[in-house]
N, C-alpha and C positions, 0 to 999 in steps of 0.2 A: 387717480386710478386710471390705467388705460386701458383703452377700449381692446376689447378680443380682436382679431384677427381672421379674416375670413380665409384661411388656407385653400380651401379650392379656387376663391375667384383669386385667388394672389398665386396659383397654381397654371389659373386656364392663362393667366397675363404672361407668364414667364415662360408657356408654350408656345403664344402667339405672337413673341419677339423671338423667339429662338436663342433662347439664354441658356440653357444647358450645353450646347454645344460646344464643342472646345474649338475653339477661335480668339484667334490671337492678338486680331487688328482692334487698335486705340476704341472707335465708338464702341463695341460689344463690352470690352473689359470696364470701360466706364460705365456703361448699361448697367450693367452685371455687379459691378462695385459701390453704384445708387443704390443698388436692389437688395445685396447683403447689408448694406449701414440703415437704410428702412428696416427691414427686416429688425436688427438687432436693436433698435432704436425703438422698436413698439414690444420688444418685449421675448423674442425667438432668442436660445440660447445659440453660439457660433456650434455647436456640433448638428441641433437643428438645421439648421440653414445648411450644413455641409449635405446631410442625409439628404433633404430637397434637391441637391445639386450633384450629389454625389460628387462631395470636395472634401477635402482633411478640412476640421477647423481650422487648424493653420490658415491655410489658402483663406478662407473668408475671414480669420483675422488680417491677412496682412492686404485682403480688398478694402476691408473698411476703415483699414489705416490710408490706404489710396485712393479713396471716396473722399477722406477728410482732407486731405493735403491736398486734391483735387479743385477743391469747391470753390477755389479763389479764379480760378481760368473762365475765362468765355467757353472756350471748346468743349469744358464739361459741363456746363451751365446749359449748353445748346443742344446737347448731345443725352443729357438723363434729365432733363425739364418736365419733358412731357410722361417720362414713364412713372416721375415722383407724383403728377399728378393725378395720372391714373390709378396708382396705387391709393394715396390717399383719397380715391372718388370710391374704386372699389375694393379695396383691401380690412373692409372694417366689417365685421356681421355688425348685422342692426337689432340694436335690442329690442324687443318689444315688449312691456309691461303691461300683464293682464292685470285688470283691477276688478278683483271675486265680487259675484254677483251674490249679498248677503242678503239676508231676511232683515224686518225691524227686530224681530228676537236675537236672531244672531249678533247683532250690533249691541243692544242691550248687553248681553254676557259678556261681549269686548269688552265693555266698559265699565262691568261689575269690577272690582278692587279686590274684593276677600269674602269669605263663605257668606257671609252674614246677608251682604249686597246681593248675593246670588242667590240666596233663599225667599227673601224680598221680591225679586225676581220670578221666582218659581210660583210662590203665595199669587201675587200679580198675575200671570197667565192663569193661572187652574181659575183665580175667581171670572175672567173674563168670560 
């Protein structure tokens, strides 16, 4: 199963590299080509990722085909290292699992099976 996706903090990151912009030069386009193949790689379909960027799927299909054909080079290695990190530090909402604060009755009736148990049950409290 994978884990959700925090779109605002994967939102405030791609603000604060300046990845929307349209810019041409080698480090950005590789930036930006980590950042679509994460993206679609936890789970964001290519037209999602387009709307975020305002790009045609297209385009972030044929980035995250040049992310992958990329990834054998040092100079992309060096150059989207650190934003794949970031991303995987803050790119994940964090689940929190509340565990309900039950009574011993409450718990009881979990663990009743079928009417019979839970009348057993009911007789039990009222003679308390």
């Amino acid at each position: 199963m994978r884990k959700p996706i925090d779109l605002d903090a994967v939102e405030i990151l791609i603000n604060e590299l300046n990845l929307k912009f349209k810019n041409r030069k080698r480090p950005l386009i590789y930036r930006r080509a980590a950042v679509f193949k994460w993206m679609y790689r936890n789970g964001l379909s290519y037209p999602r990722i387009g709307q975020m960027f305002n790009k045609n799927h297209a385009t972030i299909i044929n980035a995250v085909k040049l992310a992958t054909n990329c990834e054998k080079y040092e100079d992309y290695k060096f150059q989207t290292g650190a934003i794949i990190n970031a991303l995987e530090t803050v790119g994940f909402k964090q689940i929190v699992v509340i565990e309900p604060k039950l009574s011993p009755y409450e718990i009881e009736v979990l663990k009743c099976e079928n009417m019979k148990d839970l009348d057993l049950l009911q007789e039990t409290i009222l003679n308390r």
